[in-house]
C-alpha positions in Angstrom: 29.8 44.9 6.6 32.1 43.6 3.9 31.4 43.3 0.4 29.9 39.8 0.1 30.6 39.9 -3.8 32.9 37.0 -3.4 30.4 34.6 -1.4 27.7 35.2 -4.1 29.6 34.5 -7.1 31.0 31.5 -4.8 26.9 30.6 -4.4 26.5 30.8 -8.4 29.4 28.6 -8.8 28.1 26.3 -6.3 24.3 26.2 -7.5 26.0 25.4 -11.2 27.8 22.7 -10.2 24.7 21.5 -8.9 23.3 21.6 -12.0 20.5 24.0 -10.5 21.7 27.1 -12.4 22.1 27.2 -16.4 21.2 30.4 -17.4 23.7 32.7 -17.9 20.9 35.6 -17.0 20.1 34.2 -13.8 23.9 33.6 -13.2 23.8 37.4 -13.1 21.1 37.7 -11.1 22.5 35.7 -8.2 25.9 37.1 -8.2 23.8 40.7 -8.2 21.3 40.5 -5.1 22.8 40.5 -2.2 21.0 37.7 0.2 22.2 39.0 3.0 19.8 42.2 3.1 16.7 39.6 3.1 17.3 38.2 6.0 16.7 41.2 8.0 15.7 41.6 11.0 17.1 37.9 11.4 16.3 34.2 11.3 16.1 31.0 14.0 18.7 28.3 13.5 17.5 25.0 14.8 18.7 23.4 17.5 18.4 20.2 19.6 14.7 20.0 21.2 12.6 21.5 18.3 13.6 24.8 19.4 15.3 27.6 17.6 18.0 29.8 17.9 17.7 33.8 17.1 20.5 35.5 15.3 20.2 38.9 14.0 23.1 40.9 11.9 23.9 43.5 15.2 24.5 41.1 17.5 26.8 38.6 15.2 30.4 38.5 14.2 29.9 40.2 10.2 31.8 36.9 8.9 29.4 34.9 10.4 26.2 36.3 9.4 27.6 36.6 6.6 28.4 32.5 6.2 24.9 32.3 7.4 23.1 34.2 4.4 25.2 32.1 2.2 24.6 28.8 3.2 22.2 26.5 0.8 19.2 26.1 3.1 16.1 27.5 3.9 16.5 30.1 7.1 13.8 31.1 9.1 12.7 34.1 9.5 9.2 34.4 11.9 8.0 31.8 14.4 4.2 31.2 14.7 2.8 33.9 12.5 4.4 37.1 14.5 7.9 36.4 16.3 11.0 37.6 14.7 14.4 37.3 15.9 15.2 40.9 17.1 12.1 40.5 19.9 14.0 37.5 21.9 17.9 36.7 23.0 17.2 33.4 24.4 16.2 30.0 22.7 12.4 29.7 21.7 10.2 27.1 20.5 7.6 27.8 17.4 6.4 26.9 14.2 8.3 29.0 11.0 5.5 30.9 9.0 8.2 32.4 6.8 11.5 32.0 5.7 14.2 32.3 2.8 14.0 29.4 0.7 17.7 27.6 0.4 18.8 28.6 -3.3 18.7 25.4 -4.6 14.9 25.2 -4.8 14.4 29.0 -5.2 16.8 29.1 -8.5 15.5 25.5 -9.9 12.1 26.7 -9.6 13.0 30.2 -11.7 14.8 28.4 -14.0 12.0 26.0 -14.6 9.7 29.5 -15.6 11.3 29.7 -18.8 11.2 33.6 -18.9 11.9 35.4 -21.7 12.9 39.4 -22.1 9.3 41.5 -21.7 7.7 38.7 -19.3 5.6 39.8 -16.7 5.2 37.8 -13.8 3.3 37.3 -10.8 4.6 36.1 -7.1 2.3 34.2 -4.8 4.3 34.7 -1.4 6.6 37.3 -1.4 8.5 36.2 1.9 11.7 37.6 2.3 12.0 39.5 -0.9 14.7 37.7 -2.4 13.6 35.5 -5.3 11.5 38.9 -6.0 14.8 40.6 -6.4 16.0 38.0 -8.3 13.5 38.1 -10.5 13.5 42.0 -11.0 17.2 41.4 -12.3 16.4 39.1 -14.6 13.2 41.0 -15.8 12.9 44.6 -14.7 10.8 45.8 -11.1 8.3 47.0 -13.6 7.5 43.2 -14.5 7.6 41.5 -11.6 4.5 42.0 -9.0 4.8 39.8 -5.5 2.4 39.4 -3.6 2.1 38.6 0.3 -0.7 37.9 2.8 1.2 39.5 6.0 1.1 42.7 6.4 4.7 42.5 8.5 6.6 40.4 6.2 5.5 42.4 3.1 6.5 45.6 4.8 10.0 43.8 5.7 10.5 42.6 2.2 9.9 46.2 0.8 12.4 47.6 2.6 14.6 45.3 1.3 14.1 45.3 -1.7 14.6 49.0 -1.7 17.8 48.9 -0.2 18.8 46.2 -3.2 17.8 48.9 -5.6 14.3 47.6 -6.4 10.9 48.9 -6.6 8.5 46.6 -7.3 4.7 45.6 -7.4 4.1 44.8 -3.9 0.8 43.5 -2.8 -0.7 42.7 0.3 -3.7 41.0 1.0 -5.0 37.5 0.0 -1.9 35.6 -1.2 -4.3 33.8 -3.7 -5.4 36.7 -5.9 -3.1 39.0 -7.8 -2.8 42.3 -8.8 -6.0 43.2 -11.5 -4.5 46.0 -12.8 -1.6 44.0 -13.7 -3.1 41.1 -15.3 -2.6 39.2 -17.5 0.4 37.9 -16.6 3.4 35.4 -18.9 4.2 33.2 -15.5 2.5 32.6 -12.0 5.2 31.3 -9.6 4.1 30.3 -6.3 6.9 30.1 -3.3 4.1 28.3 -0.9 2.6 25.1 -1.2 -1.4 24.6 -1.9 -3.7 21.8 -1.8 -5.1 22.9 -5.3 -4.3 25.8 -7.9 -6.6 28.6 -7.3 -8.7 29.3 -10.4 -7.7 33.1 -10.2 -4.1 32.4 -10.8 -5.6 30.5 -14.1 -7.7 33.8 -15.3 -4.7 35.9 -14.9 -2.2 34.4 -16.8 -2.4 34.7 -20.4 -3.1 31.7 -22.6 0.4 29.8 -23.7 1.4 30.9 -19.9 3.0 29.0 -17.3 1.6 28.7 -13.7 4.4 27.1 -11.2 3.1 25.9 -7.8 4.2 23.2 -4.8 1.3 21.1 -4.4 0.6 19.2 -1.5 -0.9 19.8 2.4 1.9 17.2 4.1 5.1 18.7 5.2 7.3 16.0 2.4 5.1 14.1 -0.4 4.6 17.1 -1.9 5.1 18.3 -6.0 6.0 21.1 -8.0 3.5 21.5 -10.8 3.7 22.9 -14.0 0.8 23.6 -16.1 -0.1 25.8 -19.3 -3.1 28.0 -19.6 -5.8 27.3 -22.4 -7.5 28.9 -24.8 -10.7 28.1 -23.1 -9.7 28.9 -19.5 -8.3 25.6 -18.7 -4.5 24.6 -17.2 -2.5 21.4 -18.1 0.9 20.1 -17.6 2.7 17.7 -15.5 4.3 17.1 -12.2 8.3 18.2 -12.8 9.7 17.1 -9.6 9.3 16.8 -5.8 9.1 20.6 -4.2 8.4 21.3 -0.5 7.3 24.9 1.0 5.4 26.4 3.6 1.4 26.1 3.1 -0.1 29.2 2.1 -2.1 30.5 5.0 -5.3 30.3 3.0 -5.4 26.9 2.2 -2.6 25.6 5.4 -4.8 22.6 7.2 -5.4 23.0 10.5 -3.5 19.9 12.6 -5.6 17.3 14.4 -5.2 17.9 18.0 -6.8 16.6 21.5 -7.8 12.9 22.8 -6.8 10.8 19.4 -8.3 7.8 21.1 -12.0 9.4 21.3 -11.3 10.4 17.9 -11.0 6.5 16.9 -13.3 5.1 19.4 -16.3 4.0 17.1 -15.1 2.0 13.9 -17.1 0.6 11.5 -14.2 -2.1 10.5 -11.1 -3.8 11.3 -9.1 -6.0 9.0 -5.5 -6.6 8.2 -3.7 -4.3 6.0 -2.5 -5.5 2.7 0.4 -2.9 3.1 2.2 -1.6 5.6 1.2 1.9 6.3 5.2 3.0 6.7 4.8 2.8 3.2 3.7 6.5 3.1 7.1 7.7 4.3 8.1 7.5 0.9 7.7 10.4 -1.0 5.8 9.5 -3.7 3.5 7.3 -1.8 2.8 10.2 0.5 1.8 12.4 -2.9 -0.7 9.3 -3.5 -1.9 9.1 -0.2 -2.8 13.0 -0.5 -4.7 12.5 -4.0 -6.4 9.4 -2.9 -7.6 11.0 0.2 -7.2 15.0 -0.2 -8.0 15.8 3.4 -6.5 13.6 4.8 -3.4 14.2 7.7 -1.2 11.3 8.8 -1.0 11.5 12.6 2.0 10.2 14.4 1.8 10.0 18.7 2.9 7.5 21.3 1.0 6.5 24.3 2.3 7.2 28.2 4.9 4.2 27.8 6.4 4.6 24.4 4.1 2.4 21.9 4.0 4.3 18.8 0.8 5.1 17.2 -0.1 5.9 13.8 -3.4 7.2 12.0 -5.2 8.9 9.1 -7.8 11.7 9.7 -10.0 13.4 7.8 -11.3 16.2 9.4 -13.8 17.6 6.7 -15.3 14.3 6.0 -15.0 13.1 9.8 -13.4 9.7 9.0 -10.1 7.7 10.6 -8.1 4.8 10.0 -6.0 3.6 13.0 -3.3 1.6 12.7 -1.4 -1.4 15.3 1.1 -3.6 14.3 2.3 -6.8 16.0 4.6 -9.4 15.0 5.0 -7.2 11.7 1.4 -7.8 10.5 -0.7 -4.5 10.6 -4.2 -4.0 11.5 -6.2 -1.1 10.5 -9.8 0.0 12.0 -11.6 2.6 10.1 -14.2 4.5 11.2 -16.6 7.1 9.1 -18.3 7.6 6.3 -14.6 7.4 4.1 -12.6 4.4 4.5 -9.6 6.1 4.2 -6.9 3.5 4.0 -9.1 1.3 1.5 -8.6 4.6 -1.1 -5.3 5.1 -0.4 -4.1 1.7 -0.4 -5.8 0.6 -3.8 -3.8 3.5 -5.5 -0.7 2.2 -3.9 -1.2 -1.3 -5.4 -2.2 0.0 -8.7 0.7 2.0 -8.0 2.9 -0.9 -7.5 1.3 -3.4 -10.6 2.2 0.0 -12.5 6.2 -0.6 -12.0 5.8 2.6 -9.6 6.4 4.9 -11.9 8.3 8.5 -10.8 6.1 11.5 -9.4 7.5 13.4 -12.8 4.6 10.7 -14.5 1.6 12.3 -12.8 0.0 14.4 -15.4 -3.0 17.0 -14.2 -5.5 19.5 -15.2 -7.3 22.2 -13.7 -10.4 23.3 -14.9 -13.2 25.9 -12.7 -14.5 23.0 -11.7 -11.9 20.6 -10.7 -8.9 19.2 -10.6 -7.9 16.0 -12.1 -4.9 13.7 -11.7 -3.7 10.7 -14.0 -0.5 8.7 -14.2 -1.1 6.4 -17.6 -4.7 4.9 -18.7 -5.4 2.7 -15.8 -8.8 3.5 -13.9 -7.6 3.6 -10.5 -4.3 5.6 -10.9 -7.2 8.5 -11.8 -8.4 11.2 -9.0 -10.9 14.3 -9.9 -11.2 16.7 -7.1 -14.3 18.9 -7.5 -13.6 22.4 -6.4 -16.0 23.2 -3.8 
């Protein structure tokens, strides 16, 4: 295989332009790790259908896997928890459990760590290896522990990282505790999403540290968070920008399946909505839909002749809201001891009377107790989740 020196400076160059990379450090870093040798055994292209395509190094031109590992996008590297690319020739359908994050997000979310010479940090999801690698550049192996809950991928990335020339902290085991005997730690940095920030990632980072996470349980509508550790045990910050990653397997929410019309079949009201619910394909009103309503999953299907259907379920507190539209006017039936939509659409109005102000104006903070959300002063722009 060629010496792919050329496509990663070509990759800094690019992620500069983009304004993604402005650290001279982590210039060096990228131009340094080859991506190529995390991507082993190989990844699943998508293809028309929802199905995916495997292509592994052996069995591909070298110029083309190599414009593969190079491309900005996330690739996909296991299917449904198990399947990797080497173990089928053929086209296969699936779910990705892991993958290697498209640079852009991976080097805007290191830059945004702030890392200085010395740092240690700890890595919730080690996937592929490759923003570990980075990351031991930047820092030194002896600073950087990952850690990753399967067993496979860790193995994978370990190998890889060897053959980059690094030897790091690898955990495996539950992707939401660290390493003890490597704690405290300067900077948590998350490369899965969660629906909250475990408490354990707060008692192992030093106070005056920096814990980085996606938050969110919806595939989009989702936010990268950035809070500082307290004194007194306690995490604040803001939300810095949208961010969207895989759930981590502790916290991923199981999807509503089976007969959705026995699911909505006994409703406690009906009434027309005062927005549309389309609303919550926009990405910020999707991030308010999930703190109005944490559990909640928004449920798209279409009956035997086409009519789409929309809905909101909450599994854990066994509440619905259906939606049917005609003539553009929408009707929602709610059923349960939540009424889901009535939460979610008061924050949307308040939302709205606000100016609808940017997801960077959400501020939060995270206490062994709860979490709590705020954008401004006003009451119902305000959402404590109690930590079970």
């Amino acid at each position: 295989m060629s010496d792919t020196a050329p496509l990663r400076r070509a990759l800094a160059d690019r992620l500069e332009n983009a304004g993604v990379l402005v650290t001279p450090a982590w210039r060096a870093a990228v131009e340094a790790v080859p991506r190529e040798k995390f991507l082993n055994p190989g990844v699943f292209l998508p293809v028309d259908g929802d199905r995916w395509r495997p292509v592994t190094p052996s069995g591909t031109d070298p110029a083309e896997w190599e414009e593969i590992a190079y491309r900005e996008e996330s690739l996909t590297t296991q299917l449904d928890g198990h399947l990797t690319a080497d173990q089928v020739s053929d086209l296969v359908s699936g779910s990705p459990t892991s993958s290697s994050t498209t640079p852009v997000t991976v080097l805007g979310m290191i830059e945004h760590l702030d890392v200085a010479d010395g740092h240690r940090v700890l890595e919730i999801g080690t996937g592929t290896g490759y923003s570990s690698a980075l990351m031991c550049h930047r820092l030194g192996a002896d600073n950087v522990t990952t850690v990753e809950v399967d067993p496979e991928v860790a193995e994978r990335a370990d190998v890889a990282l060897e053959s980059a020339g690094f030897s790091t902290w690898t955990v495996t085991g539950d992707g939401l505790l660290g390493h003890p005997r490597r704690a405290p730690y300067d900077r948590v940095i998350a490369t899965c999403a969660v629906r909250r920030i475990p408490h354990a990632w707060v008692r192992q980072t030093k106070p005056g540290g920096t814990i980085l996470t996606t938050l969110g349980s919806w595939g989009y509508g989702t936010a990268l968070a950035k809070v500082t550790v307290g004194e007194d045990g306690t995490a604040e910050g803001q939300i810095i920008d949208r961010s969207s990653f895989m759930q981590a397997r502790s916290q991923a929410i199981v999807p509503v399946t089976g007969d959705l019309s026995a699911r909505t079949a006994y409703r406690d009201s009906e009434r027309e909505a005062k927005l549309p619910p389309t609303i919550l394909t926009g990405w910020m009103p999707a991030f308010l839909a999930q703190l109005s309503a944490p559990g909640a999953q928004l449920v798209r299907a279409a009956t035997a002749d086409g009519t789409q259907l929309l809905f909101l379920f909450d599994p854990e507190r066994e509440s619905f809201a259906e939606f049917v539209a005609e003539n553009d006017v929408w009707t929602v039936r709610q059923g349960g001891p939540v009424a889901l939509w009535d939460d979610i659409e008061r924050a949307l109005i308040a939302w709205q009377d606000s100016g609808c102000p940017d997801i960077t104006d959400v501020q939060l903070r995270v206490t062994k107790a709860s979490h709590t959300y705020w954008i401004g002063g006003s009451p119902e722009l305000r959402w404590e989740h109690p930590l079970a």
